[in-house]
C-alpha positions, 0 to 999 in steps of 0.5 A, spaced: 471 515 510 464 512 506 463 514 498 456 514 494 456 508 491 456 509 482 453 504 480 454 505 473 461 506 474 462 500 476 458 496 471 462 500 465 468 497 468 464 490 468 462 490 461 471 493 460 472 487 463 468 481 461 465 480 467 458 478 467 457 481 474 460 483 481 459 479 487 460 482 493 460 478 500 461 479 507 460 477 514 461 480 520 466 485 517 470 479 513 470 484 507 472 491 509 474 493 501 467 491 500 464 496 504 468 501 502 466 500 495 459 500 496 459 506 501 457 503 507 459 505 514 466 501 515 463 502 523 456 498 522 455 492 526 453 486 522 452 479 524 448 476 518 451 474 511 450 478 506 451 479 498 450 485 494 450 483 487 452 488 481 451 486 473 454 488 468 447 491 466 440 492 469 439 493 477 443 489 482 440 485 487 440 484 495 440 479 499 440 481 507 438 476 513 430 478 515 432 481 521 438 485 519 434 488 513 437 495 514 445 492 512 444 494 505 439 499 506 442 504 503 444 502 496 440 501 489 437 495 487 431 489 489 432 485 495 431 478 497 431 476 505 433 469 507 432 466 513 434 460 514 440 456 511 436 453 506 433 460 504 440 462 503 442 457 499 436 458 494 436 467 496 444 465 492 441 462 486 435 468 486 442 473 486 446 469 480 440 467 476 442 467 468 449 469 470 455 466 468 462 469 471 463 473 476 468 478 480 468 477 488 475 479 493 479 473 491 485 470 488 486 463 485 491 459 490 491 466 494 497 470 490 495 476 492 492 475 499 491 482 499 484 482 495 482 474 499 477 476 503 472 471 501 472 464 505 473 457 500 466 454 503 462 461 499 466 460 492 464 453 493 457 455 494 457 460 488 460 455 484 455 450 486 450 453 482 455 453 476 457 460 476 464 461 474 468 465 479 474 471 477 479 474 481 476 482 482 483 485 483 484 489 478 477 491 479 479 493 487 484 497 484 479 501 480 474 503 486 480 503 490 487 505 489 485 510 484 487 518 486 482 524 485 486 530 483 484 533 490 487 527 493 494 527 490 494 533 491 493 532 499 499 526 497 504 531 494 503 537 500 504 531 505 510 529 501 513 536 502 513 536 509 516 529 509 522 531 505 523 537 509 523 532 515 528 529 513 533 535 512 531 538 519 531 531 523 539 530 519 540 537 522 537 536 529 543 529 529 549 535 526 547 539 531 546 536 537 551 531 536 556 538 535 554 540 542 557 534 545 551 532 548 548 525 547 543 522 542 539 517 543 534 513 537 529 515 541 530 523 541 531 523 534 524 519 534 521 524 539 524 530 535 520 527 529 514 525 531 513 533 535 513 536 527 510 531 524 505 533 530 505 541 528 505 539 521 498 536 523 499 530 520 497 523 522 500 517 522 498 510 524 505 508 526 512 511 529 517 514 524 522 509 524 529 511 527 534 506 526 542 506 526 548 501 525 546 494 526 538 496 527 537 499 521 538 491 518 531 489 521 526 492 516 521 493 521 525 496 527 521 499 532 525 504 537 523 501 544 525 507 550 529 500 554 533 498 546 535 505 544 541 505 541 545 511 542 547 515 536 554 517 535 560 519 529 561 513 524 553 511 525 549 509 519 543 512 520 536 511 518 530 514 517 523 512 514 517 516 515 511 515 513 504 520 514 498 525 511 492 529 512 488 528 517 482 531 513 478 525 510 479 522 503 487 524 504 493 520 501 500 518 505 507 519 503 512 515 505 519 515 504 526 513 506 533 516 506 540 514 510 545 517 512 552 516 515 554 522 521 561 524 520 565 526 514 568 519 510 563 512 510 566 506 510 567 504 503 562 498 503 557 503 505 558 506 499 558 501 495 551 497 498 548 505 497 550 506 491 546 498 489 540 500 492 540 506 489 541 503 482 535 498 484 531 504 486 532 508 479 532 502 474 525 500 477 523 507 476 526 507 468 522 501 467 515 503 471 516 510 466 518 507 460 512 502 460 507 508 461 509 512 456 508 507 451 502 505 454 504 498 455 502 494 461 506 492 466 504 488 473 507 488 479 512 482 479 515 484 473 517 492 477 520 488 483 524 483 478 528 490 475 530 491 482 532 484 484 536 483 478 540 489 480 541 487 487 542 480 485 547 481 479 552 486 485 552 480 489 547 481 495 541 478 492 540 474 498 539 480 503 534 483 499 529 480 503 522 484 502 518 487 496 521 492 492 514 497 494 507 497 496 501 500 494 499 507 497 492 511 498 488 512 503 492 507 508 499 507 508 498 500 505 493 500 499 489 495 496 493 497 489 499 493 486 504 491 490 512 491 486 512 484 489 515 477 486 518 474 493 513 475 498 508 474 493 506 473 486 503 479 484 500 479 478 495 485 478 496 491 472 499 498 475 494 502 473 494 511 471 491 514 477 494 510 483 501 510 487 506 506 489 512 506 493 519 504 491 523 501 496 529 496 495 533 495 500 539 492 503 540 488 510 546 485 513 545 483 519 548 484 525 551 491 521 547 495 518 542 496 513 540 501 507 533 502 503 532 508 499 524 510 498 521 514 494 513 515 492 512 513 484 505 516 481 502 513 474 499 519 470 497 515 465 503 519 461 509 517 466 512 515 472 511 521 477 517 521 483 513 526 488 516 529 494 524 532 490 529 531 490 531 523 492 535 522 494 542 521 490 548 520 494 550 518 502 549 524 506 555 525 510 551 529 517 557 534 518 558 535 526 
């Protein structure tokens, strides 16, 4: 999907900041966040550098390779050709004259790598000609982790197919299994992706359908050779994640576990309810901070859930982040709940989605991980797609 590029939306946003200009880079498709804020068609073909310079106020300024003018053809502002390297070099000093610091797709000593698109040698450059370089990531989000109301509400509607999911496919296992007729990870994994199919959603990966031992691997994926059978006594999980298929439309993504039979193993209990506790402290603390208005950064969202996780005594088998950013792609651009895997210290910001995911794997058992969508109206924190989950479900047969 390609959007018209508001230039003056992104100079306020500038001139909020204190961020002279954004300088925004790319070669052959290196930065594709770049592309997508400024409106270009993700599919063109470019093999030439170029650099689209947006102040804070005045026009902003091209610099395109003589044979590849058309690059930024679309968009406002002067233009500068180069064609040799030397005529990059002083097309560069011509694009940041009398600017002092800008905003480009990075992230000192690379903590957030998800906003590092540009390489070390252009900083270098940019910086050569005494220009200050700042991270954009909290600008990134503005222009691209952001939701319209038309696009939570494309998130909420694939949200409640997902939660109605979820209780057709735990029915499906009951009711099969019921019959005396064998289970397979793989059948639940076709009967899912068929109504994700009459849904007409999309999806860019399988559901993950996973019992016992394979649900201790985060990122199980079910194979027709390793498909385990599902059987009374399991422990089953299911993540699904999908949307619209019509542009500008948003993921939902979920998680809920469930035991096939009647009584669950004590110590199955015990390490859902920890995970549950994680997964709703994170959403108290994320609620709290944004009806008071107060900032709070990713890390310090995935250090609530660490700390319950951590103070039951699993802390060691807690090992991904507690959630992800969620717009447009299943992993967005926006901040993460992450202080393992990275540091990330960008503001959650109103408008934007994310997930919380905490979760427990022991391996060679069995894992649990509970996840819910979170949206930030700017009034609170909004859990989307209810009811959550609260308690083991115990699949009847």
């Amino acid at each position: 999907m390609t959007t018209k590029l508001d230039v003056s939306a992104l100079q306020t946003s500038l001139r909020n900041a204190g961020v002279d200009a954004w300088l925004f880079y790319d070669f052959r498709g290196s930065d594709p966040i770049a592309r997508k804020i400024l409106g270009l068609d993700p599919s063109q073909h470019t093999t030439r550098r170029w650099l689209y310079c947006v102040p804070a106020s005045g026009e902003p300024h091209k610099l395109v390779h003589a044979i590849e003018r058309h690059a930024l053809g679309s968009l406002p502002g002067r233009e500068t050709v180069y064609l040799s390297w030397q005529s990059f070099a002083e097309g560069l000093q011509a694009v940041l004259g009398g600017t002092k610091t800008v905003a480009m797709q990075y992230s000192p000593e690379n903590q957030v790598p998800y906003v590092s698109r540009v390489d070390a040698g252009t900083i270098e450059a940019v910086r050569k000609v005494g220009v200050d370089v700042v991270t954009s990531a909290d600008l990134v989000q503005l222009f691209d982790a952001t939701l319209s109301s038309e696009q939570l509400d494309s998130h909420k509607r694939s949200a409640a197919v997902l939660r109605r999911l979820v209780d057709d496919v735990f029915a499906r296992v009951g009711e099969t299994l019921a019959r005396g007729d064998k289970l397979t990870e793989a059948a639940v994994l076709s009967y899912a992706e068929e109504r994700l199919g009459s849904a007409g959603l999309f999806y860019d990966h399988p559901p993950i359908v996973a019992v016992n031992e394979h649900a201790a691997d985060p990122h199980f994926s079910v194979s027709p050779e390793g498909s385990a059978d599902v059987r009374p006594g399991d422990l089953l999980l299911f993540d699904v994640w999908a949307k619209e298929k019509a542009p500008g439309s948003i993921f939902a993504d979920i998680t809920w576990c469930a035991f096939v039979g009647d009584e669950p193993p004590a110590e199955t209990v015990e390490v859902f309810d920890v995970v549950r506790r994680a997964r709703d402290a994170t959403v108290e603390r994320a609620d709290e901070s944004f009806r008071k208005g107060e900032e709070i950064r990713g890390f310090e969202l995935d250090r609530v859930a660490r700390e319950v996780v951590e103070g039951a005594g699993y802390g060691e088998y807690f090992i991904h982040r507690t959630g992800h950013s969620i717009h447009e792609e299943g992993h967005g651009n926006g901040a993460n709940l992450d202080d393992l895997e990275t540091h990330d210290t960008r503001l959650l910001l109103p408008r934007t989605l994310f997930s919380v995911e905490p979760g427990i794997y022991l391996p060679g058992r069995f894992g649990i991980r509970l996840e819910v969508d979170v949206y930030h109206s700017g009034k609170g924190a909004e859990v989307t797609g209810p009811p959550i989950q609260e308690e083991l479900i115990g699949i009847q047969l």
